[in-house]
C-alpha positions in Angstrom: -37.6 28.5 -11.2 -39.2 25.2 -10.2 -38.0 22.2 -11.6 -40.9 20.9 -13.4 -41.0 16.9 -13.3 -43.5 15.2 -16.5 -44.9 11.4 -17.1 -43.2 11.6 -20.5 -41.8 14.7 -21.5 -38.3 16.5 -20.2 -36.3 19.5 -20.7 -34.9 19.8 -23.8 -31.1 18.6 -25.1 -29.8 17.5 -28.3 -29.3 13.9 -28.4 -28.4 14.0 -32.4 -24.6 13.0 -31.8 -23.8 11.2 -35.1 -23.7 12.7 -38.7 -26.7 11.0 -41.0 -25.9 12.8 -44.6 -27.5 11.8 -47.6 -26.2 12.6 -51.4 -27.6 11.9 -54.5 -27.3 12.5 -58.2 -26.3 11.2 -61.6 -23.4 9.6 -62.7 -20.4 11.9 -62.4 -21.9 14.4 -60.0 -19.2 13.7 -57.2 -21.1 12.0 -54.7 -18.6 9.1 -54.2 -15.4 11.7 -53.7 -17.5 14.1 -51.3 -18.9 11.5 -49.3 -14.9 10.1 -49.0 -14.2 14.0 -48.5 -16.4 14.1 -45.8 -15.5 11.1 -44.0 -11.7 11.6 -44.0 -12.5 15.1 -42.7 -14.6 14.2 -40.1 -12.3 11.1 -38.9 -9.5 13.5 -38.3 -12.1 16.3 -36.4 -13.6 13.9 -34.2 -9.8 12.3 -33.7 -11.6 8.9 -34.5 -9.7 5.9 -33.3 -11.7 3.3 -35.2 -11.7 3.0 -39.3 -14.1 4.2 -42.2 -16.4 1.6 -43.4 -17.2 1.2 -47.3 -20.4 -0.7 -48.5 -19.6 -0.8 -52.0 -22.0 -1.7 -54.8 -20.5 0.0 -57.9 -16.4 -0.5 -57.3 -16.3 3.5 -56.3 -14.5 2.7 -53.3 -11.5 1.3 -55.5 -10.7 5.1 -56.6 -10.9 7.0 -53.5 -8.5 4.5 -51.6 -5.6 6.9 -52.7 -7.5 9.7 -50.7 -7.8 7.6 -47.7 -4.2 6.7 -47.7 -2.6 9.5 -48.2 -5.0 11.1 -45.6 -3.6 7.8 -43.0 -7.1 7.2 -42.6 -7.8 3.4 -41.9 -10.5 2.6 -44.7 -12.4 -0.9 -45.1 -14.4 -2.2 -47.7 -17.1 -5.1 -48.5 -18.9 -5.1 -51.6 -22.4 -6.7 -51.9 -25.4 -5.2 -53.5 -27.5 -7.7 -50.9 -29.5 -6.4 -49.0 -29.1 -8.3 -46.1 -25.4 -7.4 -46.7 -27.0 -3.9 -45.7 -28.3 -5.3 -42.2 -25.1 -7.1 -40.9 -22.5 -4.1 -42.7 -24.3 -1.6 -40.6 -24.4 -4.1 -37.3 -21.1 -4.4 -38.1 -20.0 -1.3 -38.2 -22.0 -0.4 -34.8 -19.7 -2.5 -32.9 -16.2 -1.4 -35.2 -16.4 1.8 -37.3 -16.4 5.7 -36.6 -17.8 6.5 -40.3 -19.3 4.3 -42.1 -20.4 5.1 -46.3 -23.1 3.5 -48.3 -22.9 3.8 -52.4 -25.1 3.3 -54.1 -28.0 2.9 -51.4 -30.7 2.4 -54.7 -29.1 -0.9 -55.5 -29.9 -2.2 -52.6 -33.4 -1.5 -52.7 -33.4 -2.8 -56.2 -31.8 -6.0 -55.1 -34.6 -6.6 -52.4 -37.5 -5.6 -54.9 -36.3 -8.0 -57.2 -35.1 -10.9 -54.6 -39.0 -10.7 -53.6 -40.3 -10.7 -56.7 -38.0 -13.9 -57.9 -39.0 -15.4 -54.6 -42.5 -14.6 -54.7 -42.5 -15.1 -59.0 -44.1 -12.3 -60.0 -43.6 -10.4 -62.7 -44.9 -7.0 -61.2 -45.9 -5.7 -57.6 -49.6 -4.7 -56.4 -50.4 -2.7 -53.2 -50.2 -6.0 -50.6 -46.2 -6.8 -52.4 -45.5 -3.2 -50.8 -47.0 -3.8 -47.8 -44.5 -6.8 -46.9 -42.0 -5.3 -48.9 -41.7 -1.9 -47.0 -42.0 -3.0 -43.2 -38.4 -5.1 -44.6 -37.1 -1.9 -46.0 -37.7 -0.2 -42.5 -35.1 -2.7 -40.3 -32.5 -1.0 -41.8 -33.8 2.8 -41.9 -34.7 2.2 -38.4 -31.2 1.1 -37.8 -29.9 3.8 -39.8 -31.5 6.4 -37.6 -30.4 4.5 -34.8 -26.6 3.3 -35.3 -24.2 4.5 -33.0 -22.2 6.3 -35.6 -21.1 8.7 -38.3 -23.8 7.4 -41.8 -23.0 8.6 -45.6 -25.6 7.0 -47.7 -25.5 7.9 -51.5 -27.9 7.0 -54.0 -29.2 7.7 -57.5 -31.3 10.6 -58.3 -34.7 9.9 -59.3 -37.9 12.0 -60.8 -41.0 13.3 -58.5 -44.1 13.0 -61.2 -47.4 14.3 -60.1 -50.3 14.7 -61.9 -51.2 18.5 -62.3 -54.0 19.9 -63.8 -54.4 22.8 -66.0 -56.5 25.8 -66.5 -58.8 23.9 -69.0 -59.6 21.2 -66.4 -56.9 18.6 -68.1 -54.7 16.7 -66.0 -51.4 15.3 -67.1 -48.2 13.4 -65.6 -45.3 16.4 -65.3 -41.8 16.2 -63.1 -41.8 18.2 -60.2 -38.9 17.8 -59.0 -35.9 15.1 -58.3 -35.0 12.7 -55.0 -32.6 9.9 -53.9 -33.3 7.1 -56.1 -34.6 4.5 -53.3 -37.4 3.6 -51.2 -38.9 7.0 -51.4 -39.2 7.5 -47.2 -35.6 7.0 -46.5 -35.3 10.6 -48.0 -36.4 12.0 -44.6 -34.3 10.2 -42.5 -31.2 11.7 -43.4 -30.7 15.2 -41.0 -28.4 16.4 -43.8 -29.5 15.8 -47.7 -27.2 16.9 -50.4 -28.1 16.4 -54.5 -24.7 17.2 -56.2 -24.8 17.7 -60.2 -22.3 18.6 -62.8 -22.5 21.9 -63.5 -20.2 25.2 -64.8 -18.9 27.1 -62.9 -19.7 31.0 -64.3 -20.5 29.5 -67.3 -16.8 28.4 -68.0 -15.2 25.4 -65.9 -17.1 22.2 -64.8 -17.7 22.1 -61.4 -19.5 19.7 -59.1 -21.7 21.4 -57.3 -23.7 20.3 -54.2 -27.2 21.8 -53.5 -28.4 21.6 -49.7 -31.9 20.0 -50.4 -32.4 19.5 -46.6 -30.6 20.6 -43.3 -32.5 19.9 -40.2 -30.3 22.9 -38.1 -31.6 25.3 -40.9 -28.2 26.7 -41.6 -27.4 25.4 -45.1 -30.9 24.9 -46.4 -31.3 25.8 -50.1 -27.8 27.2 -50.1 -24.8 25.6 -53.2 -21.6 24.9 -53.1 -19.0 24.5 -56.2 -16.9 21.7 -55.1 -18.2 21.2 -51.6 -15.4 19.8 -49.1 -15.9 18.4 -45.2 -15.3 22.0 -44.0 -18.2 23.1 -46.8 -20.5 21.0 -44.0 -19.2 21.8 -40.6 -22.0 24.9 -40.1 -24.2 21.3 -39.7 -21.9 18.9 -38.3 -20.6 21.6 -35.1 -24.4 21.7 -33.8 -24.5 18.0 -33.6 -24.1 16.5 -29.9 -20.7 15.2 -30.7 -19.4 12.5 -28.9 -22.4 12.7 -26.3 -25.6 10.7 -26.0 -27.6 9.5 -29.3 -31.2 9.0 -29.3 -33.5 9.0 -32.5 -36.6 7.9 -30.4 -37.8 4.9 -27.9 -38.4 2.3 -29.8 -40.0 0.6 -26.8 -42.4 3.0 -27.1 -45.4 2.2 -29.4 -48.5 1.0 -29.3 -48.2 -3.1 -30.4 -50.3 -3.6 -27.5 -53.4 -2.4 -28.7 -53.0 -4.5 -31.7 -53.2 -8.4 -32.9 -49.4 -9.4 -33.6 -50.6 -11.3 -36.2 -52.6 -8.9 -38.3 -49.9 -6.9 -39.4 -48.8 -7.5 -42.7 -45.2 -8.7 -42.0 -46.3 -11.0 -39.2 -48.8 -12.4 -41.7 -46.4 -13.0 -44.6 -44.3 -14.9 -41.9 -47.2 -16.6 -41.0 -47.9 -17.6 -44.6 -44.6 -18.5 -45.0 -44.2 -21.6 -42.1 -47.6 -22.7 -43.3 -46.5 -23.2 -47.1 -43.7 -25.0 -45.9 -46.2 -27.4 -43.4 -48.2 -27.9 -46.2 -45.3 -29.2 -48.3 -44.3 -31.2 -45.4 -47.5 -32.5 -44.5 -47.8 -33.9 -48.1 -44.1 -35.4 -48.3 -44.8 -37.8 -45.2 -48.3 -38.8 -47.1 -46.6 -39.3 -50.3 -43.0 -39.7 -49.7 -42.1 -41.7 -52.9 -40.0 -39.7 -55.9 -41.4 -42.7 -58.4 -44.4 -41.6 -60.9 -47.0 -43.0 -58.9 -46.5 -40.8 -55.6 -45.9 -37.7 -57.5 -49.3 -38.0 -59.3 -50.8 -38.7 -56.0 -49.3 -35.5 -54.8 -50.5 -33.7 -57.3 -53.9 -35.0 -56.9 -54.4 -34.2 -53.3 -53.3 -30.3 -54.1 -56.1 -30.5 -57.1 -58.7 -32.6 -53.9 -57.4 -30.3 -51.3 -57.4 -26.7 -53.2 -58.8 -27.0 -56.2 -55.4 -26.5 -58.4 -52.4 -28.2 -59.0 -50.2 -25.1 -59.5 -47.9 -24.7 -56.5 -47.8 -21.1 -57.2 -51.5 -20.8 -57.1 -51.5 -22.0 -53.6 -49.0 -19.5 -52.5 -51.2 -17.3 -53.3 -54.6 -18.5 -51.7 -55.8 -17.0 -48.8 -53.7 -18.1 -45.8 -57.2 -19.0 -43.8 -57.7 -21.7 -46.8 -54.2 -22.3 -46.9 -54.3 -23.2 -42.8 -57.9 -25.2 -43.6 -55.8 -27.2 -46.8 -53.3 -27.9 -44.1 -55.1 -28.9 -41.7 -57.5 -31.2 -43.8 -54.0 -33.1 -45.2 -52.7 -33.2 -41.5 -55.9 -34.8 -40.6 -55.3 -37.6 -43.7 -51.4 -38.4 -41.8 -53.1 -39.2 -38.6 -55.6 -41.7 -40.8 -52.4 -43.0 -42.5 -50.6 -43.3 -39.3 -53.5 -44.7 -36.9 -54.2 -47.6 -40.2 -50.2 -48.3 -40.3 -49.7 -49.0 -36.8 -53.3 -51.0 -36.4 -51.9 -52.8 -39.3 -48.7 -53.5 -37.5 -50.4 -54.3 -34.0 -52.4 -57.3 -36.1 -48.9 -58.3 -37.7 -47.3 -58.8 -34.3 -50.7 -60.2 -33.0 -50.5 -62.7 -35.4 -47.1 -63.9 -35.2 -47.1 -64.1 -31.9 -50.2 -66.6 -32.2 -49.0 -68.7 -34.7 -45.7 -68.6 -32.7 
């Protein structure tokens, strides 16, 4: 048969070589042990030279080092609930690590809600905060997706609600179901997602038992498993491309052209951002003085220049009347500045007379 040569499509090959596993549940369920289970399984199946990474937000890693040593499996840890910790642990483990675990992966989405809300001083989020906020919370699923290695993310479980209606025509809030705990689209990034619970086992012994919520190779989906171990996995992990080429998709390819860079909500918040700090600038040079004086002049050219002497008012005007405010205060410096050195020019002017 022909080969058959396309613009943008070509014959199809797995390029999902890494492992990208999700688990989730309450406290207790096991998802800190299986996730080290499956790391020290998959180190020695791969025959990994470099070590397992731990981002640690709830000490978990402390109790499984005994696993990891006894297994002779090299195992580092940094603990952080930052999220920017998030970014640089998972550059970092691009360039150093074979596996690399996450736990808990909600508390670092609750550590960047609530940095931005501190930041931004509000006391609760309306549909433009999520619009900044989630295009944040993408860098690092994007990288997730992407990173050149082995990815155990665990999280907290957390309640679907929806609104169903009734036969009488009533509609109410009821749970529908359960997901990871987190910025509710990383759920689908994840090619493997596992919600473990405490359970008994016939009734008589506790067991932890993992329920296969999602598995992208359809081989595990909607099965359980008491006490789940790496090998409970492997029907997954043997269909991944292992150690061959990884590619989640062309980030290159998109469509940024046929927009505005700076109508998009991140590029405007950035935007917003440098002229805040221009504004604050521009008023420091016109009234630089920390005496009583200059900061009741400073205060009175926010009231002149946007009608409000609350800094945190301003932040949240309009950054077109924020970029007019600026530009009418700029305008006053150049005023200041042209008087100050015509003021100067007649100084010198008249020394040099009377000299």
């Amino acid at each position: 048969m022909t080969e058959q040569k396309f613009s943008l499509f070509k014959k199809a090959e797995s390029e999902s070589a890494y492992l990208k596993m999700g688990f989730y549940g309450s406290n207790g369920s096991g998802k800190t042990f299986t996730s080290a289970l499956v790391a020290i399984g998959l180190h020695k199946y791969i025959k990994a030279k470099k070590p397992v990474f731990f981002l640690d937000s709830e000490t978990g890693s402390d109790f499984v080092i005994p696993m990891f040593k006894e297994a002779k499996v090299d195992l580092f840890v940094a603990k952080s609930r930052s999220f920017s910790d998030l970014l640089d642990a998972t550059k970092e483990a691009g360039n150093s690590a074979s596996i690399m675990i996450c736990d808990s992966i909600s508390h670092f989405w609750d550590e960047l809600v609530e940095s931005y809300k501190k930041k931004k001083q509000l006391n609760r989020l309306y549909v433009q905060h999520w619009g900044e906020l989630k295009p944040m919370w993408r860098e690092f699923s994007t990288a997730y997706v992407h990173s050149g290695f082995h990815y155990i993310i665990c999280g907290r479980v957390g309640d679907v609600w929806e609104e169903i209606m009734d036969d009488e025509g009533v509609k109410e809030l009821k749970k529908t179901g359960t997901r990871m705990r987190t910025e509710k689209e990383l759920g689908y990034e994840p090619s493997l997602l596992v919600e473990m619970e405490i359970a008994r086992d016939n009734g008589k012994k506790w067991t932890h038992q993992a329920w296969i919520i999602k598995d992208r190779f359809n081989v595990l989906n909607f099965t359980s498993i008491n006490n789940p171990t790496f090998e409970s996995f492997l029907a997954h992990i043997t269909l991944l491309n292992l150690g061959g080429k990884h590619r989640a998709f062309d980030e290159k390819d998109n469509t940024q052209a046929l927009f505005n860079s700076d109508n998009t909500g991140y590029a405007r918040m950035k935007k917003r951002e440098q002229v805040l700090e221009e504004i604050k600038g521009a008023i420091a040079v016109l009234y630089p003085g920390q005496d009583t004086t200059s900061k009741t002049a400073r205060l009175e050219l926010m009231k002149e220049t946007f009608s409000t002497r609350s800094w945190t008012k301003i932040t949240d005007l309009k950054i077109e009347d924020l970029q007019a405010g600026l530009e009418s205060i700029e305008s006053m410096n150049e005023d200041k500045e042209k008087k100050e050195t015509k003021e100067k020019t007649d100084v010198e002017q008249s020394t040099s007379m009377g000299a």
